[in-house]
C-alpha positions as CSV (number, residue, x, y, z in Angstrom):
1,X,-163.0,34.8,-84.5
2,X,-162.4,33.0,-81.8
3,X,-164.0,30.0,-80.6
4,X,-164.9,29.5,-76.6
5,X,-165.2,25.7,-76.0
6,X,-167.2,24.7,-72.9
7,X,-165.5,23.0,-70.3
8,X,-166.6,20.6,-67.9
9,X,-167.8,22.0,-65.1
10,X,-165.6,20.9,-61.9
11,X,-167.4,18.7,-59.6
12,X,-165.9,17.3,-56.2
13,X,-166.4,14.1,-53.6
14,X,-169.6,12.8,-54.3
15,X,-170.9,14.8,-57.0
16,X,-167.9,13.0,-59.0
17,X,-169.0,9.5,-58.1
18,X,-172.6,10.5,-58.9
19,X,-171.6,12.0,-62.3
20,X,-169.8,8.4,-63.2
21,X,-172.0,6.0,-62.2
22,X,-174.9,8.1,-64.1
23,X,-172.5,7.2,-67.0
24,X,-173.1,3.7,-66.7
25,X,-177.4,3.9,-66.9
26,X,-177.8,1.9,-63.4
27,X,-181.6,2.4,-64.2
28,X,-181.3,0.0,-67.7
29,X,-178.9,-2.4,-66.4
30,X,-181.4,-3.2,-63.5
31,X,-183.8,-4.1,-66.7
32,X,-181.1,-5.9,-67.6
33,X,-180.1,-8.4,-64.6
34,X,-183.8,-9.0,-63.5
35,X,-183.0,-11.8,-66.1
36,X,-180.0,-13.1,-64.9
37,X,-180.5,-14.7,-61.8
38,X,-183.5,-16.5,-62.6
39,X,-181.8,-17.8,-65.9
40,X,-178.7,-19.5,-63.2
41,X,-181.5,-21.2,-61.0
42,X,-183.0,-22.7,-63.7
43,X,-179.7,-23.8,-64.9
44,X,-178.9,-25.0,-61.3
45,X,-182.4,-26.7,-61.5
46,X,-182.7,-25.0,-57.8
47,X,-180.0,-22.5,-55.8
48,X,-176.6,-22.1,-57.2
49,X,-174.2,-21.1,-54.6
50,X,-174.5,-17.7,-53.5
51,X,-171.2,-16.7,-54.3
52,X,-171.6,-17.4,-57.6
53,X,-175.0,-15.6,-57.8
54,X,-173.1,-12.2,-56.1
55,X,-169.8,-12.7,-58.6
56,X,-172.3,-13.2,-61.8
57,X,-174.5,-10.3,-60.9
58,X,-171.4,-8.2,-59.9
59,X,-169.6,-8.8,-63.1
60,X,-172.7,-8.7,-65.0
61,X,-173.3,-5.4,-63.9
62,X,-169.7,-3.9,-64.8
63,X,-170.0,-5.1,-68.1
64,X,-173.4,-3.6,-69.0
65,X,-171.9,-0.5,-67.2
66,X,-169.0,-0.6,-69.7
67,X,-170.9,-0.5,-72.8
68,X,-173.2,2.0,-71.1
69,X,-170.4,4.5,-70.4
70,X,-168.6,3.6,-73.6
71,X,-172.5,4.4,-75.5
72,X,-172.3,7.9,-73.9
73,X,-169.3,8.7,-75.1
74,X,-169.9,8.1,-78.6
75,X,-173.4,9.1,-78.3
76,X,-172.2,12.7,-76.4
77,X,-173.6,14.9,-79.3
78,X,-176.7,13.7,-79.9
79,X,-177.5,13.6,-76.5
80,X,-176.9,17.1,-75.6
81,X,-179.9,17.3,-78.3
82,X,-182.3,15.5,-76.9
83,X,-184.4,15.7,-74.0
84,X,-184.4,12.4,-72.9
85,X,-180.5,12.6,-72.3
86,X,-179.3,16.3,-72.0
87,X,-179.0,15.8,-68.4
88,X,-176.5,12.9,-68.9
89,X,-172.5,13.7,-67.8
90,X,-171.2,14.1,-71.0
91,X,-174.8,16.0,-72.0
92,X,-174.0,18.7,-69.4
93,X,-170.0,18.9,-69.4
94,X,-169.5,17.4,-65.4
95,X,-167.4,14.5,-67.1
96,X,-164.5,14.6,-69.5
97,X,-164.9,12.7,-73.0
98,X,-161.3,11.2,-72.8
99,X,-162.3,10.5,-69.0
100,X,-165.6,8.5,-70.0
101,X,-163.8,7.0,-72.3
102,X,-161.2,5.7,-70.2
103,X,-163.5,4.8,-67.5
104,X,-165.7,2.4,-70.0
105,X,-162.7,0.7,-71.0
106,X,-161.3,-0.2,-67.9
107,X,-164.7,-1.2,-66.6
108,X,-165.2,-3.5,-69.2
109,X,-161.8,-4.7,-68.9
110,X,-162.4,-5.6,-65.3
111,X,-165.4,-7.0,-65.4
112,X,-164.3,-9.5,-68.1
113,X,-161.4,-10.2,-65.9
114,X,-163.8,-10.4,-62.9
115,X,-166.0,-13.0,-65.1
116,X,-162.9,-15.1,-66.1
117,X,-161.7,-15.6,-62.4
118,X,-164.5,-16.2,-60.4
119,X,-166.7,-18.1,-62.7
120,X,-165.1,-19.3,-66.3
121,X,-163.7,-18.2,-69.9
122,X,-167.3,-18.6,-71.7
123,X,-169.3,-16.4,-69.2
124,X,-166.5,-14.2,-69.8
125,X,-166.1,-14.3,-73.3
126,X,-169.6,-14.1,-73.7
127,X,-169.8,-10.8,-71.8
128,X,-166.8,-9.3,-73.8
129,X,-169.0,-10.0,-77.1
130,X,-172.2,-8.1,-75.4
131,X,-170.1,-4.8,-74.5
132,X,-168.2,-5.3,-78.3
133,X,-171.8,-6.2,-80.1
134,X,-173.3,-3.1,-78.1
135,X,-170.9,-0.6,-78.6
136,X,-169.2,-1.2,-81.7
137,X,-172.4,-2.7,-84.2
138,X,-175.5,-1.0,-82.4
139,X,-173.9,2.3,-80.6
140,X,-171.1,3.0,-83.6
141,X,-173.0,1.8,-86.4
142,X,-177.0,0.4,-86.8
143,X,-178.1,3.6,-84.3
144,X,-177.7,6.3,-86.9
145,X,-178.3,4.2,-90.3
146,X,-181.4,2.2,-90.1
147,X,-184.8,2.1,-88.4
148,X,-184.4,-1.2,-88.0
149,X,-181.5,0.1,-85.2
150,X,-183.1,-1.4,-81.6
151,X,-184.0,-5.0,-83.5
152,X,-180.7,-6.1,-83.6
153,X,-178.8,-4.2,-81.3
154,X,-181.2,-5.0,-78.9
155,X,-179.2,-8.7,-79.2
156,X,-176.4,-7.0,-76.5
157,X,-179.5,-6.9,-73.8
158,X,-180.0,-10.6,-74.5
159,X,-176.7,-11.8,-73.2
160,X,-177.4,-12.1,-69.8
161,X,-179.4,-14.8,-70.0
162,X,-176.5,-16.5,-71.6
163,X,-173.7,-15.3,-69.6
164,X,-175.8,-16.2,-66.2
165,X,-176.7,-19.5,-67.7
166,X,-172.6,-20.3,-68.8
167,X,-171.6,-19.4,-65.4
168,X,-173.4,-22.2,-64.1
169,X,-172.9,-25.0,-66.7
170,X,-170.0,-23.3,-68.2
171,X,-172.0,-24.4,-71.7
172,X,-175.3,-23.3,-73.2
173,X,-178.4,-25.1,-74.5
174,X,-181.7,-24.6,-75.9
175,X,-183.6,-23.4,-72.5
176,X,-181.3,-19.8,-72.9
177,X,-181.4,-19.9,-76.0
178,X,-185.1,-19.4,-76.1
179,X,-185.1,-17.2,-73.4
180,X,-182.5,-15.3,-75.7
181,X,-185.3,-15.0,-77.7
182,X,-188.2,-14.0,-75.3
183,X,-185.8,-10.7,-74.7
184,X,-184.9,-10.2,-78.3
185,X,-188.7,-10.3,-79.4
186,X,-189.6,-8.1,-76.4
187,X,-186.9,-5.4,-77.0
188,X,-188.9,-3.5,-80.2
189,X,-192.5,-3.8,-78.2
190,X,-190.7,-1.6,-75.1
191,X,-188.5,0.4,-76.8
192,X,-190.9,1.4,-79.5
193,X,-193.6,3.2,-77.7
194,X,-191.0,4.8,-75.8
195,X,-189.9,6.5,-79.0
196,X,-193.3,7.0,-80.4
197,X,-193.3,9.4,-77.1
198,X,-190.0,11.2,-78.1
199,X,-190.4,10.8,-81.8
200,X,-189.6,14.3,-82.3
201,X,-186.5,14.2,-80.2
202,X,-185.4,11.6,-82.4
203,X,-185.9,13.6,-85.2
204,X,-184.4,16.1,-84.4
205,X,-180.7,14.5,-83.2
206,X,-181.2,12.4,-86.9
207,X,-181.5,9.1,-85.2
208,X,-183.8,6.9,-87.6
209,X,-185.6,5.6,-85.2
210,X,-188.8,3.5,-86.5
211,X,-191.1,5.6,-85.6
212,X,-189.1,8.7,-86.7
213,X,-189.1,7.3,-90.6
214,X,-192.3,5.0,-90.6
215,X,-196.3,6.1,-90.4
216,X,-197.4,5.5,-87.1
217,X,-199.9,2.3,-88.6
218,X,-196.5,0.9,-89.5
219,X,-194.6,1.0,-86.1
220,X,-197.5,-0.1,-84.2
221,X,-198.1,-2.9,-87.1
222,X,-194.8,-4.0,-86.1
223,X,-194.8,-4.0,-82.3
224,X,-198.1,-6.2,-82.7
225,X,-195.6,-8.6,-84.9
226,X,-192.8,-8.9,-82.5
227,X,-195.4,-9.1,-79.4
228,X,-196.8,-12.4,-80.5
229,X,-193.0,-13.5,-81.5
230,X,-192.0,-13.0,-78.0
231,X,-194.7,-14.7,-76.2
232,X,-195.2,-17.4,-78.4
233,X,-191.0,-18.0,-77.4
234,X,-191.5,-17.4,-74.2
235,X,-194.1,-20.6,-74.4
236,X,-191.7,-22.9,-76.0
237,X,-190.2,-22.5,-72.2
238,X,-192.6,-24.5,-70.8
239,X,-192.2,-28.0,-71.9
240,X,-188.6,-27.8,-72.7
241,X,-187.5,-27.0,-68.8
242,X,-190.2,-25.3,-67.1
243,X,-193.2,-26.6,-64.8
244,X,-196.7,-25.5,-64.5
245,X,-196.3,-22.5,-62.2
246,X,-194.0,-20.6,-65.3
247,X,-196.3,-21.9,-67.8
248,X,-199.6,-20.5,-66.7
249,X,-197.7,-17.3,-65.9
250,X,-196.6,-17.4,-69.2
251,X,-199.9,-17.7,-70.2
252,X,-201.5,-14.7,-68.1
253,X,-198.7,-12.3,-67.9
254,X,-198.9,-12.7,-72.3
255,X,-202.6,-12.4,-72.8
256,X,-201.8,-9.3,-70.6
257,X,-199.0,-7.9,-72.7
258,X,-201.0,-9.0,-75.8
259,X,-204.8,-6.8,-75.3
260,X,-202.3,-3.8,-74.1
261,X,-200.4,-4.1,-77.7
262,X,-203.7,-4.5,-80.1
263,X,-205.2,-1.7,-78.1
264,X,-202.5,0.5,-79.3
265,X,-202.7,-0.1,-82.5
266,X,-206.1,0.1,-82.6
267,X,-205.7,3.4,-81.1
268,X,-203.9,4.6,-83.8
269,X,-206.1,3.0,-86.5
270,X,-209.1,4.8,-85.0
271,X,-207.2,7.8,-84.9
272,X,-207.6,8.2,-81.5
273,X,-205.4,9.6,-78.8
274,X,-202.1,7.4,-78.7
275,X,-201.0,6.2,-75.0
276,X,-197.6,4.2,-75.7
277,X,-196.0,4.7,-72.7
278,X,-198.9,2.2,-71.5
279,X,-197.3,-0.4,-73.4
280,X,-193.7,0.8,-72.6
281,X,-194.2,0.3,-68.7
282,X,-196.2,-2.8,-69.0
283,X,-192.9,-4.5,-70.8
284,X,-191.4,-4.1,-67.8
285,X,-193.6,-5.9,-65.7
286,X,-194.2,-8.2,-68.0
287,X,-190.3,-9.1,-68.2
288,X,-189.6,-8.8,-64.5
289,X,-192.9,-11.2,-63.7
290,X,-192.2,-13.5,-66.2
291,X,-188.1,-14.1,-65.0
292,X,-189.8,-13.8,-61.4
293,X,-192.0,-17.6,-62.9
294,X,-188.8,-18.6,-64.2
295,X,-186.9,-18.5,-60.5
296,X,-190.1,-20.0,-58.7
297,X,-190.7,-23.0,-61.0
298,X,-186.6,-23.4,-60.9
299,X,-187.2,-23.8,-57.0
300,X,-190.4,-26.0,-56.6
301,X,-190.2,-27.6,-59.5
């Protein structure tokens, strides 16, 4: 019998362009680098030069493109699986394997590059251990073995915080260090209710997602956990390098993200119909509002 392999379908001009930079996620890696340039004007303690700002961002967002592309590829069959990703490149056959592969690697390659030139070795160095950490521990190994999977490998969408501090100070301290924190606390309160949503997708690729293996008491037990982690991190901000404006936004933009997180798990205490995605958006906000306090109080402070 003989075995007809699917081949990618041939795409041309910009269809191709399209195809590979949907390889690299561009919707996640804005997530990402709302945290970035906030993080270098509070390391500036006002406006870095703007250069600086254009070559951090730029690099930044190669990197996170690398590990992106290089997370498809390994990630190509359980994708095609899922409904969340079928319509990715390597989902739908428009891209190669060998080509995504390729196209990661020299992505990452330049962007390191980029990093080391323009702005110095530890911003650099710190960017090649994000795309390694992300692939190669979270992609290649923690995604398909433990529930706890997004906890730590959300550790790779903490870096920019300490690559956009280091390209300032070429150092680190404690100020991105907690931040480090506020975005590794926050990662399993978005990410969560996003796969509560598409639990059975999960499932049915075998990722062991938490709220694939756990009760649903147990997952929101847990977001409730890691929701008062992160905001009582994000506090430690405030006298250790921040003024009143990020404090009280601190404050606000918390209480918010806290009444949105008990109310889902009271939701599923009471038995009642479960609206995650609620949650899921609101992290958004509340990441993008409280980086937006971090950039203000940096200027007027």
């Amino acid at each position: 019998m003989t075995v007809q392999l699917e081949r990618p379908t041939r795409l041309r001009g910009f269809a191709v362009v399209k195809a590979y930079v949907a390889l690299t996620k561009p919707r996640i890696i804005e997530t990402l680098l709302v945290s970035t340039v906030p993080t270098m004007l509070l390391a500036a303690h006002g406006m870095p030069s703007l250069w600086l700002i254009v070559a951090t961002v730029l690099g930044g967002t190669l990197a996170a493109g690398s590990a992106n592309a290089l997370n498809c590829y390994i990630d190509r069959d359980i994708d095609e699986k899922m409904s969340r990703t079928k319509r990715r490149p390597l989902a739908q056959h428009t891209v190669e394997p060998r080509n995504a592969l390729i196209f990661g690697v020299l992505l990452g390659v330049f962007a390191v590059g980029f990093l080391w030139w323009q702005t110095n070795a530890l911003a650099a160095g710190l960017a090649l251990a994000a795309i390694l950490f992300y692939v190669l521990v979270y992609t290649a190994v923690l995604k398909r073995r433990t529930s706890q999977n997004i906890v730590w490998g959300g550790a790779a969408g903490c870096m920019p915080v300490l690559i956009g501090w280091a390209a300032v100070t070429n150092s680190l301290g404690w100020a991105p260090l907690v931040l480090f924190g506020v975005i590794f606390f926050w990662t399993p309160p978005h990410y969560w209710p996003l796969a509560m949503k598409f639990r059975a997708d999960y499932a049915k690729a075998g990722v062991p997602m938490l709220p694939v293996v756990a009760a649903p008491k147990v997952v929101t037990g847990q977001i409730l956990a890691y929701s008062w982690a992160m905001v009582a991190c994000s506090l430690l901000l405030w006298p250790l390098a921040t003024g009143w404006i990020y404090g009280v936004t601190a404050l606000v933009v918390g209480a918010v993200f806290l009444v949105e997180a008990h109310r889902l798990n009271s939701q599923v205490r009471r038995e009642l119909k479960v609206k995650p995605m609620r949650l899921f958006h609101l992290s958004i906000t509340y990441l993008t509002v409280l980086f937006v306090a971090v950039a203000v109080d940096a200027l007027l402070s």
